[in-house]
Structures are given as C-alpha cells and as structure tokens.
C-alpha positions in Angstrom: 0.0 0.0 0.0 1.5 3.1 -1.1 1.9 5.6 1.7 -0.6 8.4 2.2 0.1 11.7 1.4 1.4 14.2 3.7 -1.7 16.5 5.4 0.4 19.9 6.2 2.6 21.4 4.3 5.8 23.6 5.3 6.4 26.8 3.8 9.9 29.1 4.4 9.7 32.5 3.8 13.5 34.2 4.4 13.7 37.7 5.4 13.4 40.9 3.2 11.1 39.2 0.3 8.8 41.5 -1.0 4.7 40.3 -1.7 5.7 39.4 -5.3 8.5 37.7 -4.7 6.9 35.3 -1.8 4.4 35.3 -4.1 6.1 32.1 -6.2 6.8 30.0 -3.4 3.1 30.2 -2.1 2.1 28.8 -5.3 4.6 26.5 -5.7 4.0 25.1 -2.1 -0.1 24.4 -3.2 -1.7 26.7 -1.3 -4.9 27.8 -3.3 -5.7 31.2 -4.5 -3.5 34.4 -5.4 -1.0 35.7 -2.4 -0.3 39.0 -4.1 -4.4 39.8 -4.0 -4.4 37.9 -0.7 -1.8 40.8 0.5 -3.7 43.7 -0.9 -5.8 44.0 2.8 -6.8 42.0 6.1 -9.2 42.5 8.8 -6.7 41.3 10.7 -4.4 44.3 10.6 -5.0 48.0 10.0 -1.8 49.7 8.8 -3.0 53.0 9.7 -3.2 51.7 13.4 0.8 51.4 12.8 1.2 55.1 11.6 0.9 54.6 7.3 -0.8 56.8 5.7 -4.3 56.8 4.6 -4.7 54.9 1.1 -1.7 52.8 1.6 -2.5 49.7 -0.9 -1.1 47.0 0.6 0.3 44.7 3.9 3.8 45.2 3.3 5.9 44.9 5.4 3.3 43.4 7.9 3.9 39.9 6.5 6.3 38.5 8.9 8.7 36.0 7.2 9.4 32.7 9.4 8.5 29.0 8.3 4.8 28.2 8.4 3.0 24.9 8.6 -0.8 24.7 6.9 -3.1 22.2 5.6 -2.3 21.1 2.2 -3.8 23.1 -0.4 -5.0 25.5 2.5 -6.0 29.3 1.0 -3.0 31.4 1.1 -5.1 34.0 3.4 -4.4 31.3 6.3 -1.3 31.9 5.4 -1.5 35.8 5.3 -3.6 35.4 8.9 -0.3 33.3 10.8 1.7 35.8 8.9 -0.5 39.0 10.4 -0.5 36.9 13.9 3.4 36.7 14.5 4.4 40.0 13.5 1.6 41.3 16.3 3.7 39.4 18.6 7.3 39.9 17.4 6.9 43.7 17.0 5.4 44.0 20.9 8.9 42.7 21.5 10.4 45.5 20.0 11.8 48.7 22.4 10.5 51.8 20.0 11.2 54.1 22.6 14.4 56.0 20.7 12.2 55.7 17.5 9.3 57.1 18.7 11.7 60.2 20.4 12.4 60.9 16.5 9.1 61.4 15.9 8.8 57.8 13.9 6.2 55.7 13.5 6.2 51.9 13.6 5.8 51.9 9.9 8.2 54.4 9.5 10.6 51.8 11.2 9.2 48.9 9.0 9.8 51.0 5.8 13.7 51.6 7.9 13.9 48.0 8.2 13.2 46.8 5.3 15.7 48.6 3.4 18.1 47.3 6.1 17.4 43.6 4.9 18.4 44.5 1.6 21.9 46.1 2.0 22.8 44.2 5.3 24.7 40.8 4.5 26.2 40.5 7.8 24.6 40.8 11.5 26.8 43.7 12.9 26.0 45.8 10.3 22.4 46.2 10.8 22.4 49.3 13.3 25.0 50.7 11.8 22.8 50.9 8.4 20.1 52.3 10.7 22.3 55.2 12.1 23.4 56.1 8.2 19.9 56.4 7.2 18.5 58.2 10.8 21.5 60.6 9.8 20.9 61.3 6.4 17.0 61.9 7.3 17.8 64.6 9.9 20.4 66.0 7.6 18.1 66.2 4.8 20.6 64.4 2.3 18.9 61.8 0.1 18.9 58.1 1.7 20.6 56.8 -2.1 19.9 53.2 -1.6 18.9 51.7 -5.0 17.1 48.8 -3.4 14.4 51.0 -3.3 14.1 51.5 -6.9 15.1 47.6 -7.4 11.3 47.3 -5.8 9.1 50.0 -7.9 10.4 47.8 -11.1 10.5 44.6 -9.5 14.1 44.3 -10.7 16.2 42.7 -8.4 18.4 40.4 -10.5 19.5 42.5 -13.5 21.3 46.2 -13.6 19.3 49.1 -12.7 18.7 51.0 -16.1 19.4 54.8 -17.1 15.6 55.2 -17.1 14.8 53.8 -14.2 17.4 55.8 -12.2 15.9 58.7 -13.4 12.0 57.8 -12.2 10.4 61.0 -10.6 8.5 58.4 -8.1 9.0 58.4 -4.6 11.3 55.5 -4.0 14.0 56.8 -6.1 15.5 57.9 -3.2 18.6 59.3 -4.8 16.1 61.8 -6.2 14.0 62.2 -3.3 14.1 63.5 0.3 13.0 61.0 2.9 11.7 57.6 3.8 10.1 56.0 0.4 6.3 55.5 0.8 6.1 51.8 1.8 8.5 49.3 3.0 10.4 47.8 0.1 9.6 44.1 1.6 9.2 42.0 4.7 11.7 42.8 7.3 12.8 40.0 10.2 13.1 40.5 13.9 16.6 41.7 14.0 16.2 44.3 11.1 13.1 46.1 13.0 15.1 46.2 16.2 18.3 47.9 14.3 15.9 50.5 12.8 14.1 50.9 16.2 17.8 51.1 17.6 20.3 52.5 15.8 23.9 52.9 16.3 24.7 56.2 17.8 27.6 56.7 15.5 27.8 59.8 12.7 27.6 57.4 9.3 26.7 59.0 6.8 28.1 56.9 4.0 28.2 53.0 3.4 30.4 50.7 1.0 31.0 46.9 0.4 34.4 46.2 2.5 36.8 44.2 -0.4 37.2 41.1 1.2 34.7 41.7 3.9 32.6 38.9 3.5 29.8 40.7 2.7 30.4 43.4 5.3 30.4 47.2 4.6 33.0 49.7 5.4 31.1 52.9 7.2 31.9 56.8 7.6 31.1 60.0 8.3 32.6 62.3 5.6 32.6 62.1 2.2 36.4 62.5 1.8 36.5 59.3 3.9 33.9 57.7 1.8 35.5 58.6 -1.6 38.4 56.9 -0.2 36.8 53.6 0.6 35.0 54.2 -2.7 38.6 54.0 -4.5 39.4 51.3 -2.5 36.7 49.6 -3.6 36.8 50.2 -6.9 40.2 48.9 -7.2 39.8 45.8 -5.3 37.4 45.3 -8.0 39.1 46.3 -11.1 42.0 44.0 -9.7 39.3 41.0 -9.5 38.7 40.9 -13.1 35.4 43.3 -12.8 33.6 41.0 -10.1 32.3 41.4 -6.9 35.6 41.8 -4.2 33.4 41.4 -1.4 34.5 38.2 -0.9 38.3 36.6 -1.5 40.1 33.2 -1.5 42.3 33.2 1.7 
C-alpha cells in the first residue's frame, strides 16, 4: 500500500522578500488562491493603526517572514492570517522608545527595516545601516539606496537601467528626500530592532568592505567615503570586474 500523502505542508519565507517575490513559493507550495491579492488588505491588521498613511494599498511589510506549517492546499489568506499573527507578537517585542523620540512611527521603522534587509549581509552591520539612514533623514541628504528602486520595477536580478534611475516616483531615493512610501519588503526580527535602535555613531556613507565577506565599510565624511570608494573600486578592477566582497584566503 503506497503511503498516504502528507496532510500539512511547510512553507519558508527568508527575510526581506517582498509580496511578489513570496508570491512564487506560495504557489509552488499548493496553497490555493493568489497571495499578491491575498496581501492587498486584512481585517486582521489596519496599517494606519501602525502610523501609514491613509490609502496605503497593501500589507507590506506586515507579512512577517518565518517558516509556516498549513493544511495542504489550504487558502494562502491562512497563510497571510499566521503571517499577520506573529508580526503582532514579534513587533510587541520591539523597544521603539528612541524611534518614537524621532518622531517615527512603527511603519516608519518597518519601511527603515526593510531597506536594512536589503543592504545588510552580515549581522553587525544592521544598526550601523540604521544610524546612516537616521543621519541622512535629519540632515536632509537623500537616503541613495537603489534597493528601493530595485522594488518600484521589481528588478532585483538585473542592472538598474538609465531610465529607471531617473524615475520622478517616490522611491528613487537618490532623487527624493525621505523615507520612500512603503516598505520595500518584509523585514525580520533583527532588522526592525536595528531601525528601532540605531547605532549612535555619525555614518553618513556605506560601501562593500573588499574582502569583507559581505560586510560594509562605514563613515562620516565624504572625503573618507571617496576613499573607501577607491578602494573599492580597485579591489574590483583587480578582480577581473567581479564582486571583491568576498576573497580566497
């Protein structure tokens, strides 16, 4: 007798993803019905109660990434209700005193956060992220971090275009002032805390450390930054073009 079939199945959703890009693995674990619609709005979670702005289209950032266990072919709104359900009790967790001293709201952090997951590759660089982005918002100086474009176009594989650098929409944030309008995906635990709790440091400016193991060298002037720019930019050069951030010992 063949063996039955399994009655749950397991679904992992790593930190950072954006609704679209979970979207694929919902589907290709079974679950019925469209997760990108599914994501659109819940009774089980206002995000004005979170401080977003009236007419904000969608739950991202509220869908907490973690592994998942549901009935086999289940709807994916179960799975956007457990999703809903943990981030209510992983961001009571969270200290947003300091945040909240800045005048930001918990969505504010969440949009924060989610840009962390994007450029952090290593765990001690996660605050320090925070602080370069808490900086540049009280100095006024565009956040630059192309991730956020990477998510109005859904382009997070190939280069970023001519045209799409110059888009007058607000997540080009090397164009515009501030926070972009919604988180550019689904932040984890430790990337909300960093954006709730910065580093206290001056960073203003970020780049990929050659050799660094995906860590990023940090600073707080530009002539300091146009130096690890260069040295960057050679490390690179030297590696045939490639990515330096990592080297054979």
């Amino acid at each position: 007798t063949p063996p039955s079939a399994a009655k749950t199945v397991t679904i992992s959703i790593p930190e950072g993803l954006s609704r679209r890009e979970i979207a694929p693995r919902v589907k290709d674990a079974g679950l019925k019905g469209n997760y990108v619609s599914a994501t659109k709005r819940s009774a089980r979670l206002s995000p004005r109660r979170y401080g977003a702005p009236r007419g904000t289209r969608s739950l991202e950032g509220f869908l907490f990434p973690s592994t998942y266990e549901l009935k086999r072919k289940a709807n994916v709104r179960r799975l956007v209700d457990d999703q809903l359900a943990t981030f209510k009790k992983k961001i009571a967790t969270v200290d947003l005193a300091y945040a909240k001293k800045k005048n930001l709201t918990v969505y504010d952090i969440l949009i924060i956060a989610s840009m962390i997951d994007r450029e952090a590759a290593v765990e001690g660089d996660r605050a320090k992220i925070a602080a370069v982005i808490y900086n540049r918002l009280k100095a006024k100086i565009p956040l630059g971090i192309d991730a956020t474009t990477r998510y109005e176009f859904h382009n997070w594989q190939t280069p970023i275009t001519a045209s799409q650098l110059q888009s007058t929409s607000g997540y080009n944030t090397r164009k515009n002032l501030g926070l972009p309008p919604t988180p550019i995906g689904n932040p984890g635990l430790a990337s909300i805390k960093a954006a709730a709790n910065p580093s206290r440091k001056g960073y203003l400016f970020f780049v990929v450390k050659p050799c660094g193991n995906g860590a990023h060298v940090f600073s707080s002037t530009n002539a300091q930054f146009l130096k690890d720019e260069a040295a960057y930019n050679a490390a690179r050069d030297k590696n045939g073009g490639k990515d330096p951030s990592r080297c054979k010992n």
